[in-house]
N, C-alpha and C positions, 0 to 999 in steps of 0.2 A: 156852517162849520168854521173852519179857520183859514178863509182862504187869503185873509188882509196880510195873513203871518209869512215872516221869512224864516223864521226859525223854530221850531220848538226840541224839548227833551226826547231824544230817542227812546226812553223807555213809556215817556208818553203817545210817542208816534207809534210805537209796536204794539201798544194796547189798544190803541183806536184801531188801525189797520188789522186789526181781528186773531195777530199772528199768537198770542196771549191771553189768557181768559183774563188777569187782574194786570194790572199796571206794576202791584211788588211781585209776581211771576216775571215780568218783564226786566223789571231791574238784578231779579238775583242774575237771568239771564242774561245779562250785558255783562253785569260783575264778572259772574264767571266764562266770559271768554266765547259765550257762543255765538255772539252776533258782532261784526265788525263791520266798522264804519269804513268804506277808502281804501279797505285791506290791512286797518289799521286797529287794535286790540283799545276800547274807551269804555268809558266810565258812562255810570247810566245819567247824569245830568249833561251830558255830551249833545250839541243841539244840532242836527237834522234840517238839508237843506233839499230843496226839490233838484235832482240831478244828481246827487248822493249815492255812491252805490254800496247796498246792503248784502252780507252775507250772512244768514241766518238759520242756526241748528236748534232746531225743535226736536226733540224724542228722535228718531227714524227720519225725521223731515228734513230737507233742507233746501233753502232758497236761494236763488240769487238775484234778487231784483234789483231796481233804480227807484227812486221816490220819486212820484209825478207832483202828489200834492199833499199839504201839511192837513192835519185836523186836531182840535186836540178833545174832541168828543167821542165817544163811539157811537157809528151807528150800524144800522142794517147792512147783514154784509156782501148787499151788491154797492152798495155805497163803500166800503173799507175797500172791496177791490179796485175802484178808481184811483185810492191812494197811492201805486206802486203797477210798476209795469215789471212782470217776469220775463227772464231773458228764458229764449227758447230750448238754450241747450238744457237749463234747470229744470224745466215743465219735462222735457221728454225724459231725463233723470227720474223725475219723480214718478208721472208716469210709469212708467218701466218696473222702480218699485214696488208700486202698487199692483200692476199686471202679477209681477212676481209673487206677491204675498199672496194673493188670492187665488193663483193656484199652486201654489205649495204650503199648506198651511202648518203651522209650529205643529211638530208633533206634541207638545205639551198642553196646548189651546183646551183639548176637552177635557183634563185635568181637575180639580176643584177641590181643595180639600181633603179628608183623607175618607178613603174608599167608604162605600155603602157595607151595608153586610151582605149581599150578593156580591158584591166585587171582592170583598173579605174571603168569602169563601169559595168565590175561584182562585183567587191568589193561592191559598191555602191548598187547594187540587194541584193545581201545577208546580208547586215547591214541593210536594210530598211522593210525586209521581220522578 
């Protein structure tokens, strides 16, 4: 991988480190403010040093790690996890959300579209009743 490197683009580094399915997902995400470098709001050509600290907003997600090591490939992601050490109070954050999610799930989750024709015509009972 790239371990000769001192620097690379952050929106490269967050695509190899697996936090991103494509690299321009990665960039709109910098753009728009979800990931900060130092505690500091950059630009996706903004380059990424090992000891670096990351704050990072995915959907529901969010990290707070250190960058251990640069790469600028992706690969398998027990290898992406080497790249970045999560600080602990972030894991238990997340953690915790997830505990949360699974047992209270969206009342809207089974949802899909608009009703069957048996769901049609229970709707249809209980509004006329």
């Amino acid at each position: 991988m790239g371990e000769g490197q001192e620097r690379l683009r952050i929106d490269k580094w967050l695509w190899a480190a697996r936090f991103f399915k494509t690299r321009s997902l990665a960039a709109q995400a910098v753009e728009g403010g979800r990931v900060r470098v130092n505690g500091e709001r950059v630009k996706p050509a903004k380059e990424v040093r090992p000891g670096d600290r990351l704050l990072i907003h995915a959907g529901e997600q969010e990290w707070a790690i250190t960058v251990a090591a640069l790469a600028d490939r992706r690969g398998p992601a027990p290898v992406a996890r080497t790249l970045y050490e999560e600080d602990a109070a972030s894991r238990e954050r997340r953690e915790a959300r997830a505990a949360e999610r699974r047992v209270s799930a969206e009342p809207a989750a089974g949802l899909r579209g608009r009703p069957t024709k048996k769901g049609r015509r229970q709707i249809h009972r209980f509004t006329e009743n």
